[in-house]
C-alpha positions as CSV (number, residue, x, y, z in Angstrom):
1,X,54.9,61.0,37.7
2,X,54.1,63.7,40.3
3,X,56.7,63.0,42.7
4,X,58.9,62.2,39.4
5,X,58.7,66.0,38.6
6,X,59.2,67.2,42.8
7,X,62.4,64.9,42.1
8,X,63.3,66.6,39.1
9,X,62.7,70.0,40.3
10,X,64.4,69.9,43.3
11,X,67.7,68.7,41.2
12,X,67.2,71.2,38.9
13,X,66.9,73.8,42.2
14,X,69.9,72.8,43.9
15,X,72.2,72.7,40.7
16,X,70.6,76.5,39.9
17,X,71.5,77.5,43.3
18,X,75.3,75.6,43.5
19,X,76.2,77.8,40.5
20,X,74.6,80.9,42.1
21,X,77.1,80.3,45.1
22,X,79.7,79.7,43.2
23,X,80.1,83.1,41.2
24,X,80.0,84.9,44.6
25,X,81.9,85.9,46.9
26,X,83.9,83.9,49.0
27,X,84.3,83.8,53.0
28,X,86.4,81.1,53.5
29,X,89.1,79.1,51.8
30,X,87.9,77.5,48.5
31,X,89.1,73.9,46.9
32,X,88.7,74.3,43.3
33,X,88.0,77.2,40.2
34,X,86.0,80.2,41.8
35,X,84.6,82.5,39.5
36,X,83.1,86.1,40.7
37,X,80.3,87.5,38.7
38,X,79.3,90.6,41.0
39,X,81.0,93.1,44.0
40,X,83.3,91.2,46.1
41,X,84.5,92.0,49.7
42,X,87.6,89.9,51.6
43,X,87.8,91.0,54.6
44,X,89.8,87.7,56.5
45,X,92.9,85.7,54.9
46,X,91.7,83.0,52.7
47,X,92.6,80.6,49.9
48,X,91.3,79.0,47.0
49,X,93.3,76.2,45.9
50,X,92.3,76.6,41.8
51,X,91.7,79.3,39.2
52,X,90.0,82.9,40.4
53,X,88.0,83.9,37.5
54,X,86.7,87.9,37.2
55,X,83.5,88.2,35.5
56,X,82.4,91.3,33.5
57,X,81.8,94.2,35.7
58,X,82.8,92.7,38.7
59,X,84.5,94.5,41.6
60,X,86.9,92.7,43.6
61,X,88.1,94.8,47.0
62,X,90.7,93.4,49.4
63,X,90.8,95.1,52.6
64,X,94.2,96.4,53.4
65,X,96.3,94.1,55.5
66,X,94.0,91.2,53.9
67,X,96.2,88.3,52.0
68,X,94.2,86.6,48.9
69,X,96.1,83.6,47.6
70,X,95.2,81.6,44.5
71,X,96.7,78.7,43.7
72,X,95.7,78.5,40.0
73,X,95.5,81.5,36.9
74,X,93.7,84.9,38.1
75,X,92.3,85.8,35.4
76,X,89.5,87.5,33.4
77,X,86.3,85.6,31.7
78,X,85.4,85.9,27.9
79,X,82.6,88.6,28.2
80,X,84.8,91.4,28.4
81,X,84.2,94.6,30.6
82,X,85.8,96.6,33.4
83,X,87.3,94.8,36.0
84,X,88.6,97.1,39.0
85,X,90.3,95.4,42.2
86,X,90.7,97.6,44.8
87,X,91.2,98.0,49.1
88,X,95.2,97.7,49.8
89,X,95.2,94.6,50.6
90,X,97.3,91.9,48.6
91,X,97.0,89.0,46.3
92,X,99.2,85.9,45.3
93,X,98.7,84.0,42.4
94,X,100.6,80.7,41.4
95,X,99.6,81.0,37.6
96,X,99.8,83.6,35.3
97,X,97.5,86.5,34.9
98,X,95.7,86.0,31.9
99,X,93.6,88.9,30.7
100,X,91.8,86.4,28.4
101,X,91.4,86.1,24.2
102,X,90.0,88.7,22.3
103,X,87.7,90.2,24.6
104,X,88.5,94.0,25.0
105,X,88.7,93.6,29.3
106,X,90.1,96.2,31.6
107,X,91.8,95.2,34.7
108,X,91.6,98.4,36.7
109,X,94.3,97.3,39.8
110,X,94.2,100.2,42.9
111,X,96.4,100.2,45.9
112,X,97.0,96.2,45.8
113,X,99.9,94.8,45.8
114,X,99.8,91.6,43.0
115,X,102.4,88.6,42.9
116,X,102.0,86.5,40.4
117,X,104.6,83.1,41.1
118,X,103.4,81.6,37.7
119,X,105.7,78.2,38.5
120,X,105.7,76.8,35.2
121,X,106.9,79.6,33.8
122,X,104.8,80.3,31.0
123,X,104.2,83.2,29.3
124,X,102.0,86.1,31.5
125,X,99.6,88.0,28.9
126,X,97.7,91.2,28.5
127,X,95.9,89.7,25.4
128,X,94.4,91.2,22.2
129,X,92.7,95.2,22.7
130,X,93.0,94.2,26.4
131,X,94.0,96.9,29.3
132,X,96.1,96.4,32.4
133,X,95.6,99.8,34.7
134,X,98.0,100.5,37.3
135,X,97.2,103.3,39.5
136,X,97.3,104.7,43.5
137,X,100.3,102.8,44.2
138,X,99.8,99.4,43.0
139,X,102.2,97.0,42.4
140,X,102.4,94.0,40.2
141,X,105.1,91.6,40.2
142,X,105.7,88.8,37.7
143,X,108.0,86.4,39.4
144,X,108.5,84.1,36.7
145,X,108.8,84.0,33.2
146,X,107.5,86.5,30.4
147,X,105.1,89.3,30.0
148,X,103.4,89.8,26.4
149,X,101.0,93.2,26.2
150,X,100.0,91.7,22.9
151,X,98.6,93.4,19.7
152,X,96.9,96.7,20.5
153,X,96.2,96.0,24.0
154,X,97.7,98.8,27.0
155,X,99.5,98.7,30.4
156,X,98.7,102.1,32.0
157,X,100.9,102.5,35.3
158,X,99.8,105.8,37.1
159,X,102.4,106.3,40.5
160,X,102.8,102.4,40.4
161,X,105.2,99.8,40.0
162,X,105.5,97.0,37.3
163,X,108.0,94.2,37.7
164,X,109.5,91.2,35.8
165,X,111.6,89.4,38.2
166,X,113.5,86.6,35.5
167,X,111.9,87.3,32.0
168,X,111.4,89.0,28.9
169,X,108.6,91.6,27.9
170,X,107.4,92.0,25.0
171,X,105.1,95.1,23.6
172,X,103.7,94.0,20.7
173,X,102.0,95.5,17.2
174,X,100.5,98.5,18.3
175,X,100.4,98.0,21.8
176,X,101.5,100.7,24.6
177,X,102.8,100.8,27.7
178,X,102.8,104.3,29.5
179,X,104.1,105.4,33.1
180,X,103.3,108.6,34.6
181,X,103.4,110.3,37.2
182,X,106.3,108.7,39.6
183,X,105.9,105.1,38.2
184,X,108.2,102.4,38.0
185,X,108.7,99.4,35.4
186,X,111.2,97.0,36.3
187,X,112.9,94.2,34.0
188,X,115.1,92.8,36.4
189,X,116.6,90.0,34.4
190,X,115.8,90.1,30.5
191,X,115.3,91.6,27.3
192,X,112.7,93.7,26.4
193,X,111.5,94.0,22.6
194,X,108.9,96.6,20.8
195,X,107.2,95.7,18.4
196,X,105.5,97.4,15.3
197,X,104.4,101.1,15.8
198,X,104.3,100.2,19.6
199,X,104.6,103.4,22.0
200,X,106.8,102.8,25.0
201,X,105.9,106.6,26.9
202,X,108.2,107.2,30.1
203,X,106.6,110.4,31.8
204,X,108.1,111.7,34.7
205,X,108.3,108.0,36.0
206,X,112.1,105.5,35.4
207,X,111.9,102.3,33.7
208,X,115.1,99.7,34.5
209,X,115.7,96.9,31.8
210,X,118.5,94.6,33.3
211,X,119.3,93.1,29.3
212,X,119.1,94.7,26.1
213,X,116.5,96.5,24.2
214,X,115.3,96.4,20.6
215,X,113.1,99.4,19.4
216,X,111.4,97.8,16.3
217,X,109.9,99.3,13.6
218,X,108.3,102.7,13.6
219,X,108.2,101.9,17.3
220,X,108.2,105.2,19.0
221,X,110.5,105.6,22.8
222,X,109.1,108.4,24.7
223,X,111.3,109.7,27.5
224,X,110.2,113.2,29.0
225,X,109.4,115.6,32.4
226,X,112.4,114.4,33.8
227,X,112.0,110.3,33.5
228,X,114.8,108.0,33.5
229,X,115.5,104.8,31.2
230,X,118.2,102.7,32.3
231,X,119.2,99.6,29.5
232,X,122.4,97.6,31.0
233,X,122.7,95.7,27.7
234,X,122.8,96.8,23.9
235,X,120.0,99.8,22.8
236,X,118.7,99.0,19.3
237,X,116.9,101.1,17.4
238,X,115.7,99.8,14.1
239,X,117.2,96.1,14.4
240,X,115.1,93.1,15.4
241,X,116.8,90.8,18.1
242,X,117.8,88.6,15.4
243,X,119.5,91.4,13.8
244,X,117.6,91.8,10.6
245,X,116.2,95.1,9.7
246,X,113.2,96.7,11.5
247,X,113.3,100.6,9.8
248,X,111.9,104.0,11.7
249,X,112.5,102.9,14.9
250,X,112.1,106.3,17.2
251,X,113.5,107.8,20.3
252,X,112.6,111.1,21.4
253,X,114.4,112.1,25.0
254,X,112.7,115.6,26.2
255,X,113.7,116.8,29.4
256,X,114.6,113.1,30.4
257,X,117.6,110.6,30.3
258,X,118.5,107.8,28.3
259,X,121.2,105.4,30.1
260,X,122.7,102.5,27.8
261,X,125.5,100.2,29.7
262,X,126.4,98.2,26.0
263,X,126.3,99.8,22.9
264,X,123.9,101.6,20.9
265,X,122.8,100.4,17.4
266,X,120.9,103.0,15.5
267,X,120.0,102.4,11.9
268,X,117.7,101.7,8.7
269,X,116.0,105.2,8.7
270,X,115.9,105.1,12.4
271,X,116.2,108.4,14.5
272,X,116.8,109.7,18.1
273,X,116.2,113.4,19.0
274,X,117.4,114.5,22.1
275,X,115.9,118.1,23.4
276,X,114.9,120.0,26.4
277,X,117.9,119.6,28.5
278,X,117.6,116.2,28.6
279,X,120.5,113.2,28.1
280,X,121.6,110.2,26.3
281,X,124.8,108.3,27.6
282,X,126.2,105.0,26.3
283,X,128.9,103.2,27.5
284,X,130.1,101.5,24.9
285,X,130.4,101.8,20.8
286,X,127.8,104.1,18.7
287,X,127.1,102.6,15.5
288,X,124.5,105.3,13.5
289,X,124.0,103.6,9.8
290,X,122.0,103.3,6.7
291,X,120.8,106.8,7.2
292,X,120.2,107.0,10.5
293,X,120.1,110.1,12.5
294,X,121.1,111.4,15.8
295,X,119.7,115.0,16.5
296,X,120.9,117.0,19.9
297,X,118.8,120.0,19.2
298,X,119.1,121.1,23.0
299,X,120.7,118.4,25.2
300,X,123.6,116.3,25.8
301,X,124.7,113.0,24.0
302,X,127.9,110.9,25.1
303,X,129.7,107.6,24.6
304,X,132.7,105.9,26.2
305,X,133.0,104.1,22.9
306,X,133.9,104.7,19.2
307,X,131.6,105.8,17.0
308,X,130.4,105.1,13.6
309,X,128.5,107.2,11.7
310,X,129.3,107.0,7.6
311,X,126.5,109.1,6.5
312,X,127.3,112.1,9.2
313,X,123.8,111.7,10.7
314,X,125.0,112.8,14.2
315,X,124.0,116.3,14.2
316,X,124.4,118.4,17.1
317,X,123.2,122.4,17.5
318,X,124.3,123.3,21.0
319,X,127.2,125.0,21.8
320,X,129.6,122.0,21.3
321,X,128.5,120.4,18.0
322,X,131.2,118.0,17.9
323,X,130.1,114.2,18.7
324,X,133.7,112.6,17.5
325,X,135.1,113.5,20.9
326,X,132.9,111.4,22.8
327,X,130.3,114.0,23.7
328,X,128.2,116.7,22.3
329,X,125.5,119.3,23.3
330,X,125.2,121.9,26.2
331,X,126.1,119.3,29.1
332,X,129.3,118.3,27.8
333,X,131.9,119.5,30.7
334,X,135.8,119.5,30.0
335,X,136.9,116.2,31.7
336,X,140.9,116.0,32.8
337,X,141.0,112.7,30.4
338,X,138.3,112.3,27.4
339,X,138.7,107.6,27.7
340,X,137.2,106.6,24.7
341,X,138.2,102.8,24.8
342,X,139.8,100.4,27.2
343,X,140.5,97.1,26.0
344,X,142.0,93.8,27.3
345,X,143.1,90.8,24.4
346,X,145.1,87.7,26.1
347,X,148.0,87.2,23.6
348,X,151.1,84.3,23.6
349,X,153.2,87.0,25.3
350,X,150.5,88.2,28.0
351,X,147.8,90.4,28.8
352,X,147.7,93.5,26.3
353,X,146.1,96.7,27.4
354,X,145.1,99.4,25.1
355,X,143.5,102.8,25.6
356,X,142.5,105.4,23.7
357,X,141.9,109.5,24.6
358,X,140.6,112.0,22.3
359,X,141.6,115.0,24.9
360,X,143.7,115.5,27.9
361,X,144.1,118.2,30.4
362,X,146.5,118.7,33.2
363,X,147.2,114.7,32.5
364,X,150.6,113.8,34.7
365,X,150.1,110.0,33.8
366,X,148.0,106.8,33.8
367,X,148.3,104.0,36.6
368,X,147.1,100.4,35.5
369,X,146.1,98.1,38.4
370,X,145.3,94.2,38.6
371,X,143.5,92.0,40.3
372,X,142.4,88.1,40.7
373,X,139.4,88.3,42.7
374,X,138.4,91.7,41.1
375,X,139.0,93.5,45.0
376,X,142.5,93.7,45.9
377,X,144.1,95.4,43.3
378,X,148.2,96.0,43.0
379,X,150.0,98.6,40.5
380,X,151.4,96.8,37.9
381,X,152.5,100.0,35.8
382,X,152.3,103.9,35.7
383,X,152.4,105.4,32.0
384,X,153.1,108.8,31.3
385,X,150.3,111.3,30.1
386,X,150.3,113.6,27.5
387,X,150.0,116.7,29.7
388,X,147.2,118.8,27.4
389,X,146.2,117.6,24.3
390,X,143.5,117.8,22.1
391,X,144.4,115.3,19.6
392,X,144.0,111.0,19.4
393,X,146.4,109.8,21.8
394,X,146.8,105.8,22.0
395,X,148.6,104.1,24.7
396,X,149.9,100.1,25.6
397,X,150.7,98.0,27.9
398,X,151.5,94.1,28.3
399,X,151.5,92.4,31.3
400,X,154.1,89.8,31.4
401,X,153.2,88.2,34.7
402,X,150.3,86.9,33.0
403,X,149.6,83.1,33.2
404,X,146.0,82.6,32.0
405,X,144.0,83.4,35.1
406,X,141.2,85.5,35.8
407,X,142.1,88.6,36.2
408,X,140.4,92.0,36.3
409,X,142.5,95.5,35.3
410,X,141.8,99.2,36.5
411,X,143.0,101.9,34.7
412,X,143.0,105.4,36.5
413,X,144.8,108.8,36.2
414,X,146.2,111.4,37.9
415,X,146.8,115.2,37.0
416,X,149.8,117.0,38.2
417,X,148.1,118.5,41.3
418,X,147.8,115.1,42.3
419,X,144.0,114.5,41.7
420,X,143.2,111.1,41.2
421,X,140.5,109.8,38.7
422,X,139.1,106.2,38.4
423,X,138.4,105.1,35.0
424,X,137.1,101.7,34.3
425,X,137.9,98.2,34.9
426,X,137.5,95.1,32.4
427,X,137.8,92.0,32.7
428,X,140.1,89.0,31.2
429,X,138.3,85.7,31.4
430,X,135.2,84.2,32.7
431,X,134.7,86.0,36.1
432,X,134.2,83.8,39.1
433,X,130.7,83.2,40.6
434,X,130.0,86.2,43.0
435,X,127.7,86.0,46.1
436,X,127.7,89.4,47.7
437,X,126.5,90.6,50.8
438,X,125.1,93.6,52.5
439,X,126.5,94.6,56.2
440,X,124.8,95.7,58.1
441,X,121.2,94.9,56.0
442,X,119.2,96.5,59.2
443,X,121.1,100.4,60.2
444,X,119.6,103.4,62.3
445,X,118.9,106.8,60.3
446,X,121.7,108.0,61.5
447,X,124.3,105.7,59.9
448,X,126.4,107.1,57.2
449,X,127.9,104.0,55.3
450,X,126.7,100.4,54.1
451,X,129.3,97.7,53.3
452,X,129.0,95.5,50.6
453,X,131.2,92.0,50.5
454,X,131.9,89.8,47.5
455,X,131.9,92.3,44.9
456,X,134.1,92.7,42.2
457,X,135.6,96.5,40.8
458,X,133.3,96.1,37.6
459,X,130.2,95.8,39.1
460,X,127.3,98.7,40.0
461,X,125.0,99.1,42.5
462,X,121.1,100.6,42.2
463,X,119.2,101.6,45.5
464,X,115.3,101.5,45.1
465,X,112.4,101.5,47.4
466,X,109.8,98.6,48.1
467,X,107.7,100.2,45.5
468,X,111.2,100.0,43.1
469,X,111.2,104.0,42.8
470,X,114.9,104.9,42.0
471,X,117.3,106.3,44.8
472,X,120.5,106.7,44.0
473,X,122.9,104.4,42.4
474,X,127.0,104.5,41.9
475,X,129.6,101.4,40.8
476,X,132.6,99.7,43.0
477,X,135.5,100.8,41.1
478,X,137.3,101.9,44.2
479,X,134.9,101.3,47.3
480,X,132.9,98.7,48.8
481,X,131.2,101.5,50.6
482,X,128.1,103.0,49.9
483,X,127.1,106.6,51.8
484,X,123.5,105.7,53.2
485,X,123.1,109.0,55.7
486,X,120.5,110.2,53.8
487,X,118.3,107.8,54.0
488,X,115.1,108.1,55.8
489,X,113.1,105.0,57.5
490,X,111.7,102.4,55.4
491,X,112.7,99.1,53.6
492,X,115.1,99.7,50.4
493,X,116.5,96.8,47.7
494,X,119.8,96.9,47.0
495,X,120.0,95.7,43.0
496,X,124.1,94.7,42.3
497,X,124.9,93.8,38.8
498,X,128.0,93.7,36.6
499,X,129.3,94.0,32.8
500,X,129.3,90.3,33.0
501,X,126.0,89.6,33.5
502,X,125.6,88.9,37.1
503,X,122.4,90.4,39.3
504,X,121.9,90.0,43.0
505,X,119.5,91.7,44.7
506,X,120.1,92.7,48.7
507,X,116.9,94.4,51.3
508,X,118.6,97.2,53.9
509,X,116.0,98.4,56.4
510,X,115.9,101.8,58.2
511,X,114.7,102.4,61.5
């Protein structure tokens, strides 16, 4: 019985003490789950093949230049808690970060650099009253699939960097998501929905959504102290993606800009102020309905589009109060030629071309261009201008030589000094499949231009820095070129998409 008992004991022992090991610390590569209960140091490379588990309260530091990969889900453990990893260092995780259910956890994330490959491409989620904080120049890259900040839970990024590489991101009921202070939030490819009385705050930092974005309802947009928001897609404020009605959504721009490369729905109640110098620009169509307002109390708002506003809720009291010219508010400048469409429709007779301008100055005439590969373009036509005008003007044209191809168009104009304006370029037909490339990818400071092959005259280009801050950014209407002599030493991302949907990213190095 005695030894029975020794037996028994020493089992007992030995499994106390395995689980004792196993919430520690590692120091060398691990096969299996580890979970860390208590202060954590890697100092050397290592691996550990399954999940990484944070315990409440624990302290995870990776010393700079130090790689942690784990194979499995980093994530946190039911107790809740603060949860800070720290030390410059870097960690890859093949699963998803999963701040876990209902537990009220903070991931504190400082100077580390976070990748998580999440190859089955599930979902990646700040869960209920949880908090992701992003600060000292952290970055955290989600390289696959979605991001969720679900109901009430917040993503603070302070002079950091959020990225999702191929995926949507949702901000759900009541959730937040605020940059400051020079921080960056990338959506590189996807869509990016708020949700109920979500806050989406953008404080001197610039947030890049590659897709479209829906502002739900009573969902407030925050852009101020000189932070950027870039949408590529539609802007909807006040629809849900379906469509369907989602009232109040709001946009307040203060000393900041709004960019939107579609078109901008704004309706059901829904309202967008724009104040303190700051700017609102949409490419396309402006639709402002069912009592929605538009207010440019001290700031600029544009559109390259038509607009549609039946319940004269675009209200402007700068010194040019007039929106139905494409632009009001204290920015607008006198351009040569106010374009306010440009439109391409294949027909049994051909291509025809239609523009619209709502004011003219100086206008000798227009020059329409084609091209098959969207980079060698040939005049097909000049049409005369209407000298200076402030009234409607339409114009037409029909390209005869037309045989169903691909083709792209570029209409320009020139005044009668001879100045020359691009326009804009669409595009008849699927596009072809583009693979551009950077030359040279590696220059010396002193180098003054990039070249960039395989692009087509509607696409844009966006320069950023490893940590994605904005740089500069420009299209290839006319130029393959890009002016790169003020650029000082480091590693930049070239991001290249078009009106068509395509997205390429190329890295340029400066010695």
């Amino acid at each position: 019985m005695q030894h029975m008992l020794k037996t028994l004991f020493f089992y007992f022992s030995l499994t106390l003490f395995s689980s004792v090991v196993w919430a520690q610390c590692p120091t060398g590569n691990v096969t299996g789950n580890r979970t860390i209960s208590t202060n954590c140091t890697i100092s050397n490379n290592l691996t550990i093949s399954g999940n990484l588990t944070l315990a409440s309260s624990a302290t995870l530091t990776i010393n700079s230049g130090v790689v942690l990969t784990v194979g499995g889900v980093l994530q946190s453990s039911y107790q809740g808690g603060v949860i800070t990893i720290n030390g410059g260092g870097t960690l890859n995780a093949g699963g998803r970060l999963f701040n876990q259910v209902r537990t009220s956890t903070s991931f504190n994330i400082s100077n580390v650099t976070i990748t998580v490959n999440n190859s089955s491409a599930t979902t990646v989620e700040n869960d209920y009253r949880s908090t992701l904080n992003l600060s000292n120049g952290a970055s955290f890259t989600v390289l696959q699939g979605n991001y969720y900040n679900e109901n009430e839970s917040t993503i603070n990024l302070n002079n950091s960097t959020f990225t999702v590489t191929s995926g949507d991101f949702l901000n759900d009921y009541r959730a937040e998501v605020n940059l400051t202070n020079g921080s960056d939030f990338n959506l590189n490819n996807g869509d990016m929905q708020t949700e109920n009385e979500s806050l989406f705050l953008i404080d001197a930092s610039d947030a890049y959504i590659n897709g479209d974005m829906n502002n739900d309802f009573r969902a407030d947009l925050i852009v101020r102290n000189g932070g950027t928001l870039t949408v590529t897609g539609d802007f909807n404020n006040g629809l849900q993606p379906d469509g369907s009605s989602a009232n109040e959504g709001s946009v307040s721009v203060n000393n900041g800009s709004i960019s939107v490369g579609g078109n901008l729905n704004n309706t059901y109640g829904s309202d967008i102020t724009v104040d303190g110098g700051g700017s609102m620009s949409v490419t396309g169509n402006v639709d402002n309905a069912q009592a929605a307002s538009i207010d440019v109390a001290d700031g600029t708002f544009s559109y390259g589009g038509t607009m549609t506003d039946p319940h004269s809720g675009v209200n402007s009291s700068s010194s040019d109060s007039e929106c139905t010219d494409g632009c009001c508010g204290s920015g607008c400048a006198a351009l040569p030629v106010s374009l306010v469409a440009f439109e391409a429709e294949t027909t049994r007779m051909g291509v025809a071309l239609q523009w619209c301008t709502v004011s003219e100055q100086s206008n000798d005439y227009f020059t329409i261009e084609k091209s098959l590969n969207g980079k060698d373009f040939k005049v097909l036509a000049e049409v005369k201008g209407a000298g200076d005008t402030n009234d409607e003007r339409s114009y037409s044209y029909t390209d005869l030589t037309s045989n169903g191809q691909k083709a792209y168009y570029r209409l320009s104009q020139t005044d009668f000094d001879g100045t020359h304006v691009y326009l804009k370029v669409v595009v008849v037909g699927s596009p072809e499949e583009s693979t551009v490339r950077l030359y040279p990818n590696v220059i010396e400071g002193d180098a003054s231009k990039l070249r960039v092959e395989g692009v087509t005259a509607d696409m844009s280009w966006k320069l950023v820095d490893l940590n994605g801050n904005y740089i500069n950014c420009g299209s290839f209407i006319n130029s393959k070129e890009i002016d790169a002599g003020y650029l000082s030493k480091g590693l930049y991302v070239l991001q290249i998409t078009s009106s068509q949907g395509f997205y390429q990213t190329e890295k340029l190095v400066v010695r």
